[in-house]
Legacy VTK file of the C-alpha trace (Angstrom):
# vtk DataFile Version 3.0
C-alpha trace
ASCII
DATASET POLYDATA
POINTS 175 float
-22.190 -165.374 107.900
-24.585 -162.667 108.990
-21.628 -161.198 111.872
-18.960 -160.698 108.756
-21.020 -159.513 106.308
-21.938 -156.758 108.730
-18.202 -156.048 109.860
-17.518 -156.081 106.289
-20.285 -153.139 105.634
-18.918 -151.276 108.732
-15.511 -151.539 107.527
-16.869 -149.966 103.633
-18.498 -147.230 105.769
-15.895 -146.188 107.715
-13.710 -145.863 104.928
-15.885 -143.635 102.799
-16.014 -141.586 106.268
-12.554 -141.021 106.109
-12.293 -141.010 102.226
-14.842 -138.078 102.304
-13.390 -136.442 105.512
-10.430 -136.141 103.506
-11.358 -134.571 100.838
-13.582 -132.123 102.236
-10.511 -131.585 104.394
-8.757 -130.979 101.372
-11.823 -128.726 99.939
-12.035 -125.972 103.034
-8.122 -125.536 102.474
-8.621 -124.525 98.712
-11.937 -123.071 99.349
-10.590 -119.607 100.953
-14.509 -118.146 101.004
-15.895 -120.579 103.123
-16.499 -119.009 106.847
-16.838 -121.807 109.063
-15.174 -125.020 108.468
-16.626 -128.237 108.933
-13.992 -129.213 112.331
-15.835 -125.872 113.970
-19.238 -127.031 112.821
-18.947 -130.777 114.241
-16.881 -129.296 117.194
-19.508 -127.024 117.850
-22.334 -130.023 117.379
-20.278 -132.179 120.395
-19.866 -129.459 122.719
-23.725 -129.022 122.667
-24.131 -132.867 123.043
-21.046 -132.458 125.828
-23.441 -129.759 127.450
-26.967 -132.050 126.807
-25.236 -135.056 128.441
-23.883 -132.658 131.466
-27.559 -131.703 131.988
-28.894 -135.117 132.074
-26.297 -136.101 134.442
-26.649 -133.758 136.918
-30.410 -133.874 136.421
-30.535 -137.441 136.866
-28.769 -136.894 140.215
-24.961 -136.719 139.409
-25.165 -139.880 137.416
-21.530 -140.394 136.537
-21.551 -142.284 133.140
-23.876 -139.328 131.811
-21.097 -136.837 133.492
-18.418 -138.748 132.051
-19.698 -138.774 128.352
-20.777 -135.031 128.154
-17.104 -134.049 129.833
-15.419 -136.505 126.955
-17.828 -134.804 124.150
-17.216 -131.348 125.675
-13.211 -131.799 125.593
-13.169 -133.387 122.194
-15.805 -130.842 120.243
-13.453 -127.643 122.225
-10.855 -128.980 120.547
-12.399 -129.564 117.036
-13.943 -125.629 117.680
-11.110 -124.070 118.393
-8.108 -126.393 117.386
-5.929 -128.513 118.823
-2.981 -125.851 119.347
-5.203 -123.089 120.613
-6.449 -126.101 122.900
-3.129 -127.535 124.034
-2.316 -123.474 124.589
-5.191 -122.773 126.734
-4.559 -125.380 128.878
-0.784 -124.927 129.459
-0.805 -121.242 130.657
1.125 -120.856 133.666
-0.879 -118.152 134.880
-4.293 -120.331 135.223
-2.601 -123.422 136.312
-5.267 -123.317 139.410
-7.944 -123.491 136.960
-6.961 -126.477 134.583
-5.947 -128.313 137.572
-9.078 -128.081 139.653
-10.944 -128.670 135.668
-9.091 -132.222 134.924
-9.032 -133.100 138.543
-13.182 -132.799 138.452
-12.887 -134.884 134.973
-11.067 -137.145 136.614
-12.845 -137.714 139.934
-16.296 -137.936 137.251
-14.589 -140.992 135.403
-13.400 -142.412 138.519
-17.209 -142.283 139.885
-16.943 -139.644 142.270
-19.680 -137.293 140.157
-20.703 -134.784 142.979
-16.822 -133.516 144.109
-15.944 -134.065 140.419
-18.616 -131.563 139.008
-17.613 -129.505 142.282
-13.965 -129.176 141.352
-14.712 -128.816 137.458
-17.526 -125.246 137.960
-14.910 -123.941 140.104
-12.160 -124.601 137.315
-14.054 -123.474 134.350
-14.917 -120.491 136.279
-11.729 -119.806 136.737
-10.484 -120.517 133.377
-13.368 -118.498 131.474
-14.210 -115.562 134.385
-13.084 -112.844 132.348
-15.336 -114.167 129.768
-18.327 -113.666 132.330
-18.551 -109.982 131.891
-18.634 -109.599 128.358
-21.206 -112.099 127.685
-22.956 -110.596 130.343
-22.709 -107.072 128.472
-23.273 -108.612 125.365
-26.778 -110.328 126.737
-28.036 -106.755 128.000
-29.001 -105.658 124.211
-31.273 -109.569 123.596
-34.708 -107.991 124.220
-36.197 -110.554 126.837
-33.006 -111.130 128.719
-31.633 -107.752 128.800
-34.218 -106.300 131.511
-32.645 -109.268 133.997
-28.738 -108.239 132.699
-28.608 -104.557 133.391
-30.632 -105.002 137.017
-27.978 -103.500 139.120
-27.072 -106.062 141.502
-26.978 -108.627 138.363
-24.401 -106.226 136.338
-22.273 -106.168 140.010
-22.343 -110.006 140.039
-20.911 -110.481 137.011
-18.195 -107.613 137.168
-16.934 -108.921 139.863
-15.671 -111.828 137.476
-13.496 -109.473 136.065
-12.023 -107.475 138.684
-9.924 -110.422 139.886
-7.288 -109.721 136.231
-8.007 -106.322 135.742
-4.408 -105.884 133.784
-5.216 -108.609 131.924
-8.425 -107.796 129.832
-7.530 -110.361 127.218
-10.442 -113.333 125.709
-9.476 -116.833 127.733
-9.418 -118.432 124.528
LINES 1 176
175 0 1 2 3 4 5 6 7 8 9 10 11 12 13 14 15 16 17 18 19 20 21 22 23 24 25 26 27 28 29 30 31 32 33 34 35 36 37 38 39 40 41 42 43 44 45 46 47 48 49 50 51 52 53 54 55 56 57 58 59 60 61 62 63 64 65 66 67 68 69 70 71 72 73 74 75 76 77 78 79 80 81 82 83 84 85 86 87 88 89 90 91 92 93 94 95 96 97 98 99 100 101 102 103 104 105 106 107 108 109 110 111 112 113 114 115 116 117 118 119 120 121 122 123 124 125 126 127 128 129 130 131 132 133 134 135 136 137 138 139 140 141 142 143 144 145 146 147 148 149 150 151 152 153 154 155 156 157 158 159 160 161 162 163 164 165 166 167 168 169 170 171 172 173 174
């Protein structure tokens, strides 16, 4: 009674989800003055809940099933941000093959309850995937009024140049 009733409203719900997914899908492709589209903004929504549930995790002592979630909700809202081509792209390049292994390796060791080495091997992979990025955030953080006074101390600015010295030919954004 009570148990279909309730499948049967879950069922109505999830098809107006995708009924209304659609056509806003549908909406953002005709609507060419629209600036962010609504796969960026929910992207962008589960890599901050991928990021929440990292802190929790490793603030709760490298609990794993918090670990596991935020790296899941961190993978999944990349690749709504930035799309699943630019995504696949990324993570194929020849040239950072150290990187993406050492990342999934960590992911995997984190779903396979090994949190500490897991979290280990993924910093050093996402560090170097995105250490060219390091700098110009870095540069970019010395104009925010507050934050800027700790960004241009001298031995910060050498700490994060030395992020990009590793490529130096290859000044290009890792996305």
């Amino acid at each position: 009674g009570n148990l279909a009733g309730w499948q049967l409203a879950v069922g109505h719900l999830l098809h107006n989800i995708v009924q209304q997914s659609c056509s806003t899908a549908t909406y953002t492709a005709n609507n060419n003055n629209k600036m962010v589209s609504d796969n960026t903004k929910i992207g962008t929504g589960l890599m901050f809940l991928g990021f929440t549930f990292l802190f929790l995790g490793i603030l709760f002592l490298f609990d794993s099933t918090l670990l596991a979630l935020g790296d899941i909700l961190f993978l999944t809202g990349l690749t709504l941000t930035i799309g699943t081509s630019r995504t696949l792209r990324f993570f194929t390049r020849k040239d950072r093959i150290r990187g993406i292994v050492a990342f999934f390796g960590g992911v995997t060791l984190v779903l396979c309850r090994w949190p500490v080495v897991g979290m280990i091997l993924q910093v050093y992979g996402l560090i170097y995937l995105f250490g060219q990025f390091f700098p110009i955030a870095a540069a970019s953080l010395k104009d925010v009024p507050v934050v800027g006074t700790v960004f241009r101390h001298p031995s910060v600015e050498g700490f994060f140049s030395s992020f990009g010295r590793v490529a130096a030919g290859d000044r290009r954004a890792p996305v």
